[in-house]
C-alpha positions in Angstrom: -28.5 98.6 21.2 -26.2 99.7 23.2 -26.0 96.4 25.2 -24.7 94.7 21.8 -22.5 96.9 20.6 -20.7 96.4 23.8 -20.9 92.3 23.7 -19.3 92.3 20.4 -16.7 94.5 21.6 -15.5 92.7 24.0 -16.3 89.4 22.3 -13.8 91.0 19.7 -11.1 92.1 22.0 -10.9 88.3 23.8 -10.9 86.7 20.7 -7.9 88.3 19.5 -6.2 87.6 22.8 -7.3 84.0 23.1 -5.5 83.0 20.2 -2.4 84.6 19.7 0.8 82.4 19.7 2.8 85.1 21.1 3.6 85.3 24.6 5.5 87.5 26.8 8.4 86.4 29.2 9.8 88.5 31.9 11.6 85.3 33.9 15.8 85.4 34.3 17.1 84.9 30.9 17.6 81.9 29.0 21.4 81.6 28.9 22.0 78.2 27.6 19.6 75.4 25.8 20.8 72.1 26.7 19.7 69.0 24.2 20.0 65.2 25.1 19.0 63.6 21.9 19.1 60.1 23.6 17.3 61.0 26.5 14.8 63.4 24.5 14.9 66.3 27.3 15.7 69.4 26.4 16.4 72.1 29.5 16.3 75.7 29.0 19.0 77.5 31.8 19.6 80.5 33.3 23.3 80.0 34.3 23.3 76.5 36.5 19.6 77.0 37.3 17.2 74.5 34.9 14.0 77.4 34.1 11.9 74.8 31.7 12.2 71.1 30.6 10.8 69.7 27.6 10.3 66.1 25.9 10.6 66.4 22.1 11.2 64.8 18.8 14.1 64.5 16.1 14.8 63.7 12.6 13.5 59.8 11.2 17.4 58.7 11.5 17.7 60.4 15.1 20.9 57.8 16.2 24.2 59.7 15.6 25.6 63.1 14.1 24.4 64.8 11.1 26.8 64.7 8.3 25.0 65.5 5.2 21.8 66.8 3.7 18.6 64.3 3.8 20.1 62.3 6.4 18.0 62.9 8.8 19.8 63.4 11.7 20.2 66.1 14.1 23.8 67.8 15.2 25.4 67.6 18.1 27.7 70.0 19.2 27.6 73.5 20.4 25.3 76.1 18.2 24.0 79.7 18.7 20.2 80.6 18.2 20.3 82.6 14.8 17.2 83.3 13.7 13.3 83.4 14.2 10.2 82.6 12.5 7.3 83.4 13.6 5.8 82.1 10.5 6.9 78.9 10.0 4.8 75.8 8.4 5.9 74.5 12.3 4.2 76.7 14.5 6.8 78.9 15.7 10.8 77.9 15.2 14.1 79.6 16.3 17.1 78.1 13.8 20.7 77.3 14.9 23.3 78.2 13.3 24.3 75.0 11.3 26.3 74.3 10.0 29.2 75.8 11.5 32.7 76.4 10.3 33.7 72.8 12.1 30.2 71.3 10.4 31.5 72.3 7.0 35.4 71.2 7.5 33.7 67.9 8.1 31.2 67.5 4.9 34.1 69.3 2.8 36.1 66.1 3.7 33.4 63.5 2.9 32.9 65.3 -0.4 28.9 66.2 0.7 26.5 68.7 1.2 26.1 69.3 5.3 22.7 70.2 4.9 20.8 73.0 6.5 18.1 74.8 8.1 18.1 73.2 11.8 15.2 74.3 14.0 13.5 73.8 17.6 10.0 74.2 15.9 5.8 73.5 16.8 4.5 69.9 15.6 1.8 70.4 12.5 -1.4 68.4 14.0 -0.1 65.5 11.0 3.0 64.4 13.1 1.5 64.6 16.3 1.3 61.1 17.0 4.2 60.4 15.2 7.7 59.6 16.9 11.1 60.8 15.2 9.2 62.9 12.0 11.4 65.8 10.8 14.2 65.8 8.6 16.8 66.6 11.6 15.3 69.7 13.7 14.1 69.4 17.2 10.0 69.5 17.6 8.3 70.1 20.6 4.0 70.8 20.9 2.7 73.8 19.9 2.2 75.4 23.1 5.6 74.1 24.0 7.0 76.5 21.2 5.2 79.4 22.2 7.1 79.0 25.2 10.5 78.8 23.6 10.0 81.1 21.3 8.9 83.8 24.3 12.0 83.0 26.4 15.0 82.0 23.9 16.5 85.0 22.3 18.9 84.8 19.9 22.6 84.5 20.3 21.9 81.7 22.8 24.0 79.1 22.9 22.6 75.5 22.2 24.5 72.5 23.2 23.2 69.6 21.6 24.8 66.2 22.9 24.4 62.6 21.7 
């Protein structure tokens, strides 16, 4: 009896370890996020020094800046890391704050929306064999985001470039 109590025990306390998309960091910290839309690398920095490197996907009209809502495009520019959820239909995600005050100068003087809700986020297992799928966010793998998510704390800059 005693035997199986102890088996499920520690069949209980592995299980809820071997799943968890939470992980813990305790590298230098991430000080700058560096995106290259064309060349679809993305490098995580601590000053100078490249920490992590990832491929990813963009938005199903992923040539040039975003300008409106439903475009599909990502921005480019420079961004700060605003928010977390660790509950998102993606996984994990971290948003950017788009759009900013020069973001909105420009849809004000196109007379549109800019749009909104800009995330690195997970892939859903539907997209991933998909290129170019989101609506303008940034999507790396699953395990990719637990990473990110682990090491990028907001207020980090994100410099997003064509």
């Amino acid at each position: 009896m005693f035997r199986y109590v102890f088996v499920l025990l520690a069949l209980a306390a592995l299980s809820g370890c071997a799943g968890s998309k939470f992980q813990s960091y305790n590298g230098p910290d991430v000080t700058n996020v560096l995106v290259f839309k064309e060349e679809r690398m993305m490098h995580l920095l601590h000053h100078d020094q490249i920490l992590r490197s990832y491929e990813f996907e963009l938005g199903f009209a992923p040539i040039g800046n975003k300008d409106q809502e439903g475009d599909g495009r990502t921005p480019e520019g420079t961004y700060f890391v605003d928010r977390r959820n660790p509950n998102s239909d993606f996984h994990l995600s971290i948003g950017i704050n788009y759009p900013n005050e020069e973001d909105l100068a420009e849809a004000e003087a196109l007379g549109v929306d800019p749009g909104g809700d800009i995330f690195i986020h997970g892939t859903p297992r539907r997209f991933r064999k998909q290129d170019d799928w989101t609506w303008g966010c940034i999507a790396v793998t699953n395990r990719e985001m637990e990473e990110i998510y682990a090491m990028v704390q907001d207020g980090t800059q994100v410099n997003i470039f064509p």
